[in-house]
Every structure is written in structure tokens, then in C-alpha cells.
Residue, then its C-alpha position, 0 to 999 in steps of 0.5 A: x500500500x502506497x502511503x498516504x502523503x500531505x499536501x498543503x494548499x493557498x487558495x486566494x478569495x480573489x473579490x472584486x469591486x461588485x463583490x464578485x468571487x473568481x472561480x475555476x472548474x473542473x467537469x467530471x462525470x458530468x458534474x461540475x465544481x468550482x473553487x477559488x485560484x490556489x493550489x500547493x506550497x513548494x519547498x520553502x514556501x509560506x501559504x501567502x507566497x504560494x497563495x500570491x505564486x498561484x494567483x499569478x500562475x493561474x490568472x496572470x495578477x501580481x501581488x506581494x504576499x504581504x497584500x493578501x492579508x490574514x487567513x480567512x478560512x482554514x480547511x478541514x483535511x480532506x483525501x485525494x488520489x493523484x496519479x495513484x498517490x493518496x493525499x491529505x490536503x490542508x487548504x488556507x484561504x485568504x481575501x484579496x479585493x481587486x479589480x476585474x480583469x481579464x484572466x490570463x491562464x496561460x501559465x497553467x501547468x499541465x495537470x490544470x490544463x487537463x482539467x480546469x475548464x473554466x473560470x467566472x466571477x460570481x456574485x453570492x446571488x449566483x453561488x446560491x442559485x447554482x446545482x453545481x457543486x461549490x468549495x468549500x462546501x456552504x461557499x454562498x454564506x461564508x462568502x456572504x459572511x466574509x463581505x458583511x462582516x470582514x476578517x474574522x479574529x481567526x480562521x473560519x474551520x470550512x468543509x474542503 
């Protein structure tokens, strides 16, 4: 049996001025799953340098770690396989306001382009109104949370 390994992830909760979220998808077995810009830290990396490394990567914006500000939500572990390889993932999810901009995925690396295959920015109404599945789980009311409320004192725990 291959040992399961850990994987830690920065996803960016990248809102702009309509308070519009960016998502990606992917469509497997015909259904479909959106998540926010992100994905997982290289050696020596903090989550906020992987967070600002990935957002570039995955939509072509610049910003200094230091920008994106505290972690807003903290995911519960959750298992993947990858290649035939188990995973334990651990996601940390900060807030960035920016302004809409066209998104550049030219930078994806081959795994994304094989299987992201869309993006769009959303508003809460649109989050709640969706059958597609959406992380992390319960999106539509964290989100709604977030934007009223601000940063939490510390991390929200979320479900993926």
C-alpha cells in the first residue's frame, strides 16, 4: 500500500469591486465544481507566497504576499488520489479585493490544463442559485459572511 502523503494548499478569495468571487472548474462525470485560484506550497514556501505564486500562475495578477492579508478560512483535511498517490490536503484561504480583469491562464501547468475548464466571477446571488457543486462546501454564506462582516479574529474551520 502506497502511503498516504500531505499536501498543503493557498487558495486566494480573489473579490472584486461588485463583490464578485473568481472561480475555476473542473467537469467530471458530468458534474461540475468550482473553487477559488490556489493550489500547493513548494519547498520553502509560506501559504501567502504560494497563495500570491498561484494567483499569478493561474490568472496572470501580481501581488506581494504581504497584500493578501490574514487567513480567512482554514480547511478541514480532506483525501485525494493523484496519479495513484493518496493525499491529505490542508487548504488556507485568504481575501484579496481587486479589480476585474481579464484572466490570463496561460501559465497553467499541465495537470490544470487537463482539467480546469473554466473560470467566472460570481456574485453570492449566483453561488446560491447554482446545482453545481461549490468549495468549500456552504461557499454562498461564508462568502456572504466574509463581505458583511470582514476578517474574522481567526480562521473560519470550512468543509474542503
Amino acid at each position: 500500500m502506497i502511503e498516504e502523503r500531505v499536501r498543503r494548499s493557498a487558495r486566494v478569495l480573489l473579490v472584486d469591486p461588485a463583490d464578485r468571487i473568481l472561480l475555476f472548474s473542473v467537469t467530471d462525470d458530468g458534474a461540475t465544481r468550482w473553487f477559488a485560484p490556489g493550489g500547493g506550497l513548494v519547498d520553502g514556501e509560506t501559504y501567502p507566497e504560494a497563495a500570491a505564486r498561484e494567483l499569478w500562475e493561474e490568472t496572470g495578477l501580481t501581488v506581494d504576499p504581504a497584500d493578501l492579508g490574514p487567513e480567512v478560512w482554514h480547511g478541514r483535511p480532506w483525501a485525494s488520489v493523484r496519479e495513484g498517490v493518496p493525499y491529505r490536503n490542508f487548504q488556507h484561504y485568504f481575501l484579496l479585493r481587486a479589480p476585474a480583469f481579464e484572466i490570463d491562464t496561460s501559465r497553467f501547468e499541465a495537470l490544470e490544463r487537463a482539467a480546469i475548464d473554466g473560470h467566472r466571477w460570481w456574485t453570492v446571488p449566483q453561488l446560491r442559485s447554482t446545482t453545481d457543486c461549490l468549495r468549500p462546501a456552504g461557499l454562498p454564506d461564508l462568502l456572504s459572511d466574509l463581505l458583511s462582516g470582514g476578517a474574522p479574529a481567526q480562521p473560519v474551520l470550512v468543509s474542503g
